[in-house]
N, C-alpha and C positions, 0 to 999 in steps of 0.2 A: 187595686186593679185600675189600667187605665182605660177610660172613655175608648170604645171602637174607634168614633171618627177620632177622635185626636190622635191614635195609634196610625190610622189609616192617612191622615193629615201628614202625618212625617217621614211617610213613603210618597211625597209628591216630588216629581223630577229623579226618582230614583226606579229603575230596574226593578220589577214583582213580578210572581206569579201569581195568579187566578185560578181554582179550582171550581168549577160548573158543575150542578146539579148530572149533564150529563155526564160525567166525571170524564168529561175534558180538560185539560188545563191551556191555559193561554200566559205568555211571559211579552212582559213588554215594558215600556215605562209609562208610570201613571202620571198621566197628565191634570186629572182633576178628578173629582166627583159631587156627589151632592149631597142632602139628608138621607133619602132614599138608599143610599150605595151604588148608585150607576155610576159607573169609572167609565173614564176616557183614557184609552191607552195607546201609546204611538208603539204601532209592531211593525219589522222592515218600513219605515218610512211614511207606512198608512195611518191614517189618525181611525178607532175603533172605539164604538162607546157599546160597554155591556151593560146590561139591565141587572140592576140591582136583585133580583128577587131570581137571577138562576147564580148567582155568586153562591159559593158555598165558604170559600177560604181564600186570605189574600197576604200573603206573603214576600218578602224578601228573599232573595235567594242566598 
């Protein structure tokens, strides 16, 4: 099985979706993150940083 972050590592500069606790989703590209799981995502042009701890799923499309 591999490591979260290093999965989540090789979704950097590429296209993901985010599924939130509110079971919203958000699509964008991951621009970074940290220990924690807070991603920064550029959506239409905006730079967005989610907090780690309402992430539920982070995926590739």
């Amino acid at each position: 099985m591999r490591d979260p972050l290093q999965l989540v590592k090789s979704y950097l500069e590429e296209k993901v979706c985010i599924y939130l606790r509110d079971r919203s989703r958000l699509e964008g590209v991951l621009c970074g993150f940290d220990e924690h799981m807070n991603v920064g995502l550029l959506i239409g042009g905006e730079f967005m940083t989610v907090r780690g701890e309402s992430i539920v799923m982070i995926g590739q499309e």
